[in-house]
N, C-alpha and C positions, 0 to 999 in steps of 0.2 A: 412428979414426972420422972419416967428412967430414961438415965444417961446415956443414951444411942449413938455416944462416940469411945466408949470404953475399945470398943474392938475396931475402931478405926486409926487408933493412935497406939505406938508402940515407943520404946523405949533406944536409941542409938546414941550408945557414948555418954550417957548424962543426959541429952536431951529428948524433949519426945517429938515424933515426928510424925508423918500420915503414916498409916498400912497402906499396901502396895494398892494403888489403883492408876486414876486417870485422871487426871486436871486439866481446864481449861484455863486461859487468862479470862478475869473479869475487865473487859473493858473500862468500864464505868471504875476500876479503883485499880486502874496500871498506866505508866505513863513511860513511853519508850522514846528520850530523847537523847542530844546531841548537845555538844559543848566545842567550837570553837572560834580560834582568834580572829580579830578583824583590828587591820591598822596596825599590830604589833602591839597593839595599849590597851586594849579589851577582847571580851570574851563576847561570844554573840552562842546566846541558845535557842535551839529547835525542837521539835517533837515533833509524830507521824502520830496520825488520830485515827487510822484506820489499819488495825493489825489485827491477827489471832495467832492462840500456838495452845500448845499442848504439850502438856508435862505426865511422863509416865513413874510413878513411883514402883520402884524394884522391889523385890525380895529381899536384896542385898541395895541396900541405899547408895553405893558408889558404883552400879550400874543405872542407875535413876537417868531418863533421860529427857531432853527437853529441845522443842522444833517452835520455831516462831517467824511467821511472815508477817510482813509488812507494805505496803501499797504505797513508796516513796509520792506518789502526785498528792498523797494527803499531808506533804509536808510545811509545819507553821511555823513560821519566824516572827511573828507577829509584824510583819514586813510582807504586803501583796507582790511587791514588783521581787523582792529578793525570792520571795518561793516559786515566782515565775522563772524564775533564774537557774532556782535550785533543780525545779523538773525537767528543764532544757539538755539537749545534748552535751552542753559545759561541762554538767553534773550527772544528777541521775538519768538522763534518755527515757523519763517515764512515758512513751509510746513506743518504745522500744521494748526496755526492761520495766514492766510493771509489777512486779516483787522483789523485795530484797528478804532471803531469809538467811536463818542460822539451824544449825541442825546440831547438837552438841557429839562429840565422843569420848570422853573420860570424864569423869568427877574424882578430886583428892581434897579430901580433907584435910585443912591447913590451921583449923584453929578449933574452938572451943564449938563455935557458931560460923566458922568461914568456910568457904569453900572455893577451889578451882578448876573450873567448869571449863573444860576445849571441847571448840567445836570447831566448825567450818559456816566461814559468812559468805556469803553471794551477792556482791552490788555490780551490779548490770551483768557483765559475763564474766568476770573476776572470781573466783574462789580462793579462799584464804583462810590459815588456820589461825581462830583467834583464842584468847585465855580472858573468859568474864569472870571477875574476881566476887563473886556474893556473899554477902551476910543472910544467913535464913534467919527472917524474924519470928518462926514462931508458927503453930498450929493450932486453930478456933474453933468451935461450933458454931456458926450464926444461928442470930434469931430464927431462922426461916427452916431451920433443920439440914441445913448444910452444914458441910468441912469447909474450909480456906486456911491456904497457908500462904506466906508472904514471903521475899526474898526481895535486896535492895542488891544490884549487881553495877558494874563498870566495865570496861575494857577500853585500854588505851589503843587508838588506829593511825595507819598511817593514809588515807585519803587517795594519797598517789600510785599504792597498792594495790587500788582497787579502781585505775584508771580515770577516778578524777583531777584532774592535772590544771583544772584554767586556773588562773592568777592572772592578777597584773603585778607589775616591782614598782616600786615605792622610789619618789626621787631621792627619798633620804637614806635610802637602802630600806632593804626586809621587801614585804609584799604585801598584798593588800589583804588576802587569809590565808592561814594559817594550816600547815600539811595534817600538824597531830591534832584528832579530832578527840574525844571521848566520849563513848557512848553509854550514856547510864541507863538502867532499868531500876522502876520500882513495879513491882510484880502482886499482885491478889491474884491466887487462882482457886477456884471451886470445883471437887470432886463432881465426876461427871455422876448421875443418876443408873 
């Protein structure tokens, strides 16, 4: 069988990478959550199960750009009452604001395999310029005769930033959560047809 990815992969820096096209996230193998405190003594994590985006691969790989929405009322805590909490006016106003996206604008390469990605994030009417720190793991041929490439990314947020502000204070001092959020990606995305 011939190898029908020779001309879809190129060479940048030592690694190899897609040729320019278009990618989608796969659903089924990305997972777009959320890390924070609760109580001052742990961490409490979230994830939204209903998103899409699209990654355009450049000519020049540090024009490469990448758009992803999100539908906050899909958000799990594996807590019913707290995700009712979460999509309420407190939080996200999902009847109000029913997408949260990010739309990027530069890429600098910072490592071997790192990169950092700014863009601008939207939660409810807020816009704000953010910096996702990613690691690109790597470009595949699946069984099915697809491309997919992966990327694990973070970016640290401040919550109140972006106009969510509820809390209660704590009688021992602190509050009850926590301002800095983090928000991680792990990313699969598949060349479009």
């Amino acid at each position: 069988m011939a190898d029908t990815t020779t001309n879809l992969v190129r060479s940048y820096e030592g690694i190899d990478i897609p040729a320019p096209g278009v990618f989608e996230l796969d659903p089924s193998h990305t997972q777009i959550g959320f890390v924070a405190r609760h109580l001052m003594v742990t961490k409490v994590r979230g994830r939204f199960t209903d998103f899409h985006g699209t990654a355009t691969i450049a000519d020049d790989p540090l024009q490469s750009t990448l758009e992803v929405e999100v539908q906050p009322a899909s958000v799990d805590t594996r807590d019913p009452k707290r995700d009712e909490h979460l999509r309420s006016a407190d939080f996200f106003e999902v009847e109000r604001f029913p997408s949260l996206t990010f739309r990027s604008t530069k890429i600098t390469k910072t490592g071997k395999t790192q990169f950092a990605l700014e863009g601008n994030l939207t939660v409810r009417d807020v816009t704000k310029p953010v910096v996702l720190e990613f690691d690109y793991e790597g470009v595949v041929q699946d069984p099915w005769g697809g491309q997919r490439f992966g990327i694990t990314a973070s970016a640290d947020l401040d919550r109140e930033e972006f106009g969510l502000m509820w809390n209660v204070a704590l009688e021992t001092g602190g509050v009850l959560v926590g301002k800095a959020v983090k928000l991680e990606l792990e990313a699969e995305l598949v060349r479009k047809a």
